[in-house]
FIKERO-684352 format. One line per 3 residues: their letters; for each residue y negated, z negated, x negated of N, C-alpha, C. Coordinates in Angstrom, 2 decimals. Atoms other than C-alpha are relative to their C-alpha. Example, Ala and Ser with C-alpha at 12.3 -4.5 7.8 and 13.67 -1.06 7.14 Angstrom:
REM residues 2
AS) 1.19 0.00 -0.89 4.50 -7.80 -12.30 -1.20 0.00 -0.90 | 1.19 0.06 0.82 1.06 -7.14 -13.67 -1.09 -0.73 0.77
This chain:
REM residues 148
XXX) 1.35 -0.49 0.18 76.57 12.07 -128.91 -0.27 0.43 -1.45 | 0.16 -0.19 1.05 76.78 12.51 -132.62 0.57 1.70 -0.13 | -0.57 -1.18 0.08 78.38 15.60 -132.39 -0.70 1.48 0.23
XXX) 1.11 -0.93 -0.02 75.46 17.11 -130.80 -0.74 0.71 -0.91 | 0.98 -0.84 1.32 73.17 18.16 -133.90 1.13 0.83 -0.27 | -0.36 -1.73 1.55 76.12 19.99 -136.00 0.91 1.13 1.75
XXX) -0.45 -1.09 -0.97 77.20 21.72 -132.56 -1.02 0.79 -0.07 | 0.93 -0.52 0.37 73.79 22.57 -132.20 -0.44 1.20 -1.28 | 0.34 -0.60 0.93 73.46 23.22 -135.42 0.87 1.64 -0.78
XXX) -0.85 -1.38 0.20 76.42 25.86 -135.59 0.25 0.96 0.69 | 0.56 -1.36 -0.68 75.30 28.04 -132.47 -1.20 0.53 0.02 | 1.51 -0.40 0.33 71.79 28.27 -133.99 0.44 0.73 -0.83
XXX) -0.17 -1.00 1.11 73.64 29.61 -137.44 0.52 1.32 0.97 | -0.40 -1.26 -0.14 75.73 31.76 -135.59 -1.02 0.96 0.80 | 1.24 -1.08 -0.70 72.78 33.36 -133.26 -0.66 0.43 -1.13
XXX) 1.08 -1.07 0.49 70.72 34.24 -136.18 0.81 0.51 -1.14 | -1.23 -1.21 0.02 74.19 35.78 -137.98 -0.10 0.94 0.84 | -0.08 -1.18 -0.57 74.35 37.54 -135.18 -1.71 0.93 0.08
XXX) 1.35 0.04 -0.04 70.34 38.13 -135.18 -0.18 1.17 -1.30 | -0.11 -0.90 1.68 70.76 39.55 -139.20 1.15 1.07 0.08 | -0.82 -1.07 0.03 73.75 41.90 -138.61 -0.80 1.29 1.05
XXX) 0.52 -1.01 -1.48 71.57 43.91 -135.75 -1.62 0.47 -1.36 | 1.65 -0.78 1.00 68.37 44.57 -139.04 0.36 1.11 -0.21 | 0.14 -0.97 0.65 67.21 47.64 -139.79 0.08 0.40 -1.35
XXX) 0.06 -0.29 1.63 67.65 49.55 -142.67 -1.18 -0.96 -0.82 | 0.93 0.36 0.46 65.53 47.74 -145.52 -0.72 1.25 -0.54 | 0.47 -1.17 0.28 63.09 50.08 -146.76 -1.04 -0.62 -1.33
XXX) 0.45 0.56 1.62 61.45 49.82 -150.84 0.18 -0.90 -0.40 | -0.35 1.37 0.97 60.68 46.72 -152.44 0.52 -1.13 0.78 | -0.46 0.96 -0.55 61.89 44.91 -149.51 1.69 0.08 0.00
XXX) -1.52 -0.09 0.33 65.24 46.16 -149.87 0.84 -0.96 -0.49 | -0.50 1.41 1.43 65.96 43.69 -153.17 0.05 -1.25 1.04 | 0.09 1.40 -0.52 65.34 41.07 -150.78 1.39 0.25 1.19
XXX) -1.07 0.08 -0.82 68.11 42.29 -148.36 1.14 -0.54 0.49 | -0.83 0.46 0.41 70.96 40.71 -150.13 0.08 -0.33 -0.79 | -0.20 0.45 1.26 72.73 39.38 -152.63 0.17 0.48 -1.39
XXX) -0.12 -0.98 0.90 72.98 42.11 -154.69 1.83 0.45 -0.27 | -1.13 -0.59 0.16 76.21 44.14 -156.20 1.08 -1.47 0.16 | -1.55 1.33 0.55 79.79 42.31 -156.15 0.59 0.58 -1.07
XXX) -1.25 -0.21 0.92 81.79 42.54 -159.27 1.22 0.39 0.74 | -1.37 0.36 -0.47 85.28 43.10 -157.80 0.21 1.19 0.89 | -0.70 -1.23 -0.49 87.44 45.63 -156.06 0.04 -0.15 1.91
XXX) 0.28 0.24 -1.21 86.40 44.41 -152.24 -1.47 -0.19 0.00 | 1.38 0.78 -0.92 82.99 44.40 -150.56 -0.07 -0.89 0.47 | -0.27 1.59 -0.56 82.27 40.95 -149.41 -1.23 -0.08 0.70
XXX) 0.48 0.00 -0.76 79.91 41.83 -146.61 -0.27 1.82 1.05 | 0.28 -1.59 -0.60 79.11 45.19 -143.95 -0.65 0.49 -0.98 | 0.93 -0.89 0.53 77.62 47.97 -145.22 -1.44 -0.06 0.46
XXX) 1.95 -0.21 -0.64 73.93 48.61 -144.76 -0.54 0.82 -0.81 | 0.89 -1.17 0.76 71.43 51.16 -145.75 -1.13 -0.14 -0.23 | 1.59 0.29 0.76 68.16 51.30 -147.84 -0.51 1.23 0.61
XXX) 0.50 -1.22 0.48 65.70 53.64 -147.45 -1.21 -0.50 -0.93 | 0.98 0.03 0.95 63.49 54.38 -150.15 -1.04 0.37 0.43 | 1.11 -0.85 -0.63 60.14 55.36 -150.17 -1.09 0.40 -1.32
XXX) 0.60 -1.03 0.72 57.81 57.65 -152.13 -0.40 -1.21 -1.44 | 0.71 0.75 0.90 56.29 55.06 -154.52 1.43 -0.74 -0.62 | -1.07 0.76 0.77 60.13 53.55 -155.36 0.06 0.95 -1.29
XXX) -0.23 -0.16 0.86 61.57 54.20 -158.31 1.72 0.29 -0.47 | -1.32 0.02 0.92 65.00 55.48 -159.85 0.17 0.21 -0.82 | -0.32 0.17 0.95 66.67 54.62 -162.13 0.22 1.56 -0.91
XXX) -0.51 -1.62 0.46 67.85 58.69 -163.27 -1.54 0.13 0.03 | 0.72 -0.76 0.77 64.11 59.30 -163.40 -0.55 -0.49 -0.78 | 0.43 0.97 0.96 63.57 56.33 -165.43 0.65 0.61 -1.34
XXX) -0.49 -0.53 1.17 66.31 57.43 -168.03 -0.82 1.01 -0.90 | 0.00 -0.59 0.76 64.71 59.11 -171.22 -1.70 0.66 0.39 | 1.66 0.05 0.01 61.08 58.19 -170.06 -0.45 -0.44 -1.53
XXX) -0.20 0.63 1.48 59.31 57.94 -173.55 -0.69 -1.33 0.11 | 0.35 0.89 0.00 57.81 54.76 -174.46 -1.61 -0.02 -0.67 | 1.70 -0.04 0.96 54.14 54.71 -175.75 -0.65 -1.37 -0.41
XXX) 0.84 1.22 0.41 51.83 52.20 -177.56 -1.74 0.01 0.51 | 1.53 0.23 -0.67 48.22 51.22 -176.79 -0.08 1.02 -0.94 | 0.18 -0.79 0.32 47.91 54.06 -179.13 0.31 1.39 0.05
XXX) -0.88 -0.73 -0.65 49.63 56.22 -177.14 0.81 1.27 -1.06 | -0.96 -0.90 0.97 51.65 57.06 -179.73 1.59 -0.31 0.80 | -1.50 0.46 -0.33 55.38 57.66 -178.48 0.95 -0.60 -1.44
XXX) -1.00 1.15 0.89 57.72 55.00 -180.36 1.15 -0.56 0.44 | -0.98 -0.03 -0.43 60.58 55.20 -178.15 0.35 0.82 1.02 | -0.34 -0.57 -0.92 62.26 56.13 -175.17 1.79 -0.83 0.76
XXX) -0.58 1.32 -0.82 63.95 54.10 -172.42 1.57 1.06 0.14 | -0.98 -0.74 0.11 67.79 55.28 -172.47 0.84 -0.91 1.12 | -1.51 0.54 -0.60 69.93 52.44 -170.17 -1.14 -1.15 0.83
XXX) -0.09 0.62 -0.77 69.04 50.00 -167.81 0.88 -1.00 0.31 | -0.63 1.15 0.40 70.31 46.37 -167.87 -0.14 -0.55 1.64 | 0.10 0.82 -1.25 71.37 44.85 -164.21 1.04 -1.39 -0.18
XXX) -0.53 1.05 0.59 72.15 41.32 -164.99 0.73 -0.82 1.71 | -0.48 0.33 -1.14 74.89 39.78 -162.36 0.15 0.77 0.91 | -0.14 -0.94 -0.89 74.84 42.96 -160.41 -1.32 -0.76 1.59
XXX) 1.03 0.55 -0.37 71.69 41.54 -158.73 -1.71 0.18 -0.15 | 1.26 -0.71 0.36 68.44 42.78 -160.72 0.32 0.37 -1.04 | 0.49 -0.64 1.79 67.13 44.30 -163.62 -0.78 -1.14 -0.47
XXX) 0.63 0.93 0.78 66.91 42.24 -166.23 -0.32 -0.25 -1.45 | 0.42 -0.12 1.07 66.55 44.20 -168.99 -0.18 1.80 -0.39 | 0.02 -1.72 0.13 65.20 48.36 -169.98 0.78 -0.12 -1.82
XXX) -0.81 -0.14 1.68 67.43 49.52 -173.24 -0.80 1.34 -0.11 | 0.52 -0.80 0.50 65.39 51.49 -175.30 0.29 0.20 -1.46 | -0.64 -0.73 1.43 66.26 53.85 -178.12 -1.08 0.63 -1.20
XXX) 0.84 0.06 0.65 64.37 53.74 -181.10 0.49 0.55 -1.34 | -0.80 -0.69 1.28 64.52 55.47 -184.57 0.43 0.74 -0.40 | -0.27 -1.34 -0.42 66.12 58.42 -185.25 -0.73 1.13 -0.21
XXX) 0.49 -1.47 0.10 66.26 62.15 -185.49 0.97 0.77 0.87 | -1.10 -0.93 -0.48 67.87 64.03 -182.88 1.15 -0.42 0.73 | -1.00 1.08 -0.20 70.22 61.14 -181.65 0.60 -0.19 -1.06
XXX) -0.39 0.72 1.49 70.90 60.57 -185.46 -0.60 -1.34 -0.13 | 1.23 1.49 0.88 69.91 56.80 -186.83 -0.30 -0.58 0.68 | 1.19 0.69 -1.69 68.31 55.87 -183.27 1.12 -1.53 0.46
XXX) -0.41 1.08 -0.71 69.12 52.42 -182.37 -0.59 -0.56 1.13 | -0.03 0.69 -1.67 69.09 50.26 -179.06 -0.68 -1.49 -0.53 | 0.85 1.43 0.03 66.80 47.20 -178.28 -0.14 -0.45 1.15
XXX) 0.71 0.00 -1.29 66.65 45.85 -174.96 -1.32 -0.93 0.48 | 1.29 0.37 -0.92 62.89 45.05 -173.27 0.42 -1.17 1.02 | 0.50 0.78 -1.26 61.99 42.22 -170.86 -0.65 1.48 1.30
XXX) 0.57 -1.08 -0.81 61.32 44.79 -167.75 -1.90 -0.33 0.25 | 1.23 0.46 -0.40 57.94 42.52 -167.34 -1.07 0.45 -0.94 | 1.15 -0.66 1.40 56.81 44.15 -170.83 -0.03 1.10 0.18
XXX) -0.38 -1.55 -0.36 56.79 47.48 -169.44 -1.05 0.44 1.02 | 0.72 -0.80 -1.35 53.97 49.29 -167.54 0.18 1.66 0.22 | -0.39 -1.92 -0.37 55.44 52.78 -165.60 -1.54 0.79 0.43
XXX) 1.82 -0.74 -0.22 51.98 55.20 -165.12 1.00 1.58 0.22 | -0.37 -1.91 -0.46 52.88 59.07 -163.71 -1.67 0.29 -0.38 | 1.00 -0.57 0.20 50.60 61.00 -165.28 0.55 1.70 -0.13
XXX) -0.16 -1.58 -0.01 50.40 64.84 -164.34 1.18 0.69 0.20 | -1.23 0.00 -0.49 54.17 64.73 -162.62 0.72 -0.38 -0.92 | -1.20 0.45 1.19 55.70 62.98 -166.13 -0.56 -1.69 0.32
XXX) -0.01 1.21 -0.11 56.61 59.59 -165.98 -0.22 -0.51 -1.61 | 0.32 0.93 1.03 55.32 56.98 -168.98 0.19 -1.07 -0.18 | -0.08 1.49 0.06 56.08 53.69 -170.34 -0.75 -0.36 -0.86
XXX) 1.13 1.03 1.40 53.45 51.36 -172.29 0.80 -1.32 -0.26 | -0.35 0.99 0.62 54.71 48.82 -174.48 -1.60 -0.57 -0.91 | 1.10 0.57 1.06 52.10 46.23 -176.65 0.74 -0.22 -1.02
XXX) -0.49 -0.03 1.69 53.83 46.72 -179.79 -0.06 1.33 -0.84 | -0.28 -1.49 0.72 54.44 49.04 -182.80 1.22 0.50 0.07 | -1.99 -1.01 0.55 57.49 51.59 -183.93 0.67 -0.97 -0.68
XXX) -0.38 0.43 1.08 57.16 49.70 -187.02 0.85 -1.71 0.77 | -0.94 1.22 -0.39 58.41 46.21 -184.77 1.16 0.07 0.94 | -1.12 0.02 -1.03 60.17 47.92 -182.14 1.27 0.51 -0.89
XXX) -1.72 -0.13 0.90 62.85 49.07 -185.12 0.28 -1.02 -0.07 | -0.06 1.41 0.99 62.50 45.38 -186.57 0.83 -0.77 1.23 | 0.33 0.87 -1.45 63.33 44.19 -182.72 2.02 -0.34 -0.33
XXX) -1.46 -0.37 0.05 67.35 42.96 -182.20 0.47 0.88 0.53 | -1.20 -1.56 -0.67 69.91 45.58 -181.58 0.46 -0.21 0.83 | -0.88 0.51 -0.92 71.87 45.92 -178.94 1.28 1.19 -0.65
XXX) -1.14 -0.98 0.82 75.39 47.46 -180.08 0.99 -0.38 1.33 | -0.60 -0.51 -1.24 77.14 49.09 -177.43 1.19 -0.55 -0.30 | -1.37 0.23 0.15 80.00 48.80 -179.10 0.87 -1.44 0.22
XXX) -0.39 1.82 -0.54 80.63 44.92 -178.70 -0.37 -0.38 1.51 | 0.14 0.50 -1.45 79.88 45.04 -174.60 1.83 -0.15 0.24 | -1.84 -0.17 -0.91 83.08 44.00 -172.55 -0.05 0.71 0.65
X) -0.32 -1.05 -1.14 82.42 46.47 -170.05 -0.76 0.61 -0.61
């Protein structure tokens, strides 16, 4: 009789395995919740499945080389890279600061939570609560010392 619960208990997992392989596409912000996010490594380590997006998402390509503005809507940067920590979320915007031309301009990466996106008049915007003068002062990020 002891045996009962984890029998039980391992044609309940497998019915709602089989229950989760039969979902629909995820669709926007429910997507993230789909899985576990990317794998490192040279094998997939589950089926495929498909997102769909939807009008109000967001990508990343039209994020790239959005500028950055202050409550004074002065531009004082401009978002250049995108940080996905664990292949799982974003967990950090790299923004390029400084500069003339891609001369001088250094890298800083943002908390994404300090960041409000606004479309105004089909251009995308980012607000930061800081200055130029701190977002130079901010740490670097130097490409050159990533392992990957």
């Amino acid at each position: 009789m002891k045996l009962f619960p984890i029998v039980a208990a391992t044609v309940f997992s497998l019915s709602a395995s089989a229950a989760l392989a039969q979902e629909a596409a995820a669709t926007g912000a429910d997507a993230t919740l789909a899985g576990p996010g990317l794998t490192m490594g040279k094998a997939a380590t589950m089926p495929l499945k498909y997102v769909n997006i939807q009008d109000s998402d967001l990508v990343v390509s039209k994020l790239i080389g959005v500028d950055l503005y202050n409550k004074n809507d002065e531009t004082i940067g401009e978002i250049s890279d995108v940080v996905i920590g664990g292949g799982k979320s974003v967990i950090g915007i790299v923004a390029s600061v400084g500069g003339f031309l891609g001369v001088g301009e250094s890298y800083v990466v943002l908390d994404p939570a300090s960041i409000a996106l606004a479309e105004e008049d089909g251009t995308w915007k980012a607000y930061v609560d800081t200055t130029k003068d701190d977002l130079t002062k901010a740490p670097k990020l130097d490409y050159s010392k990533l392992k990957k």
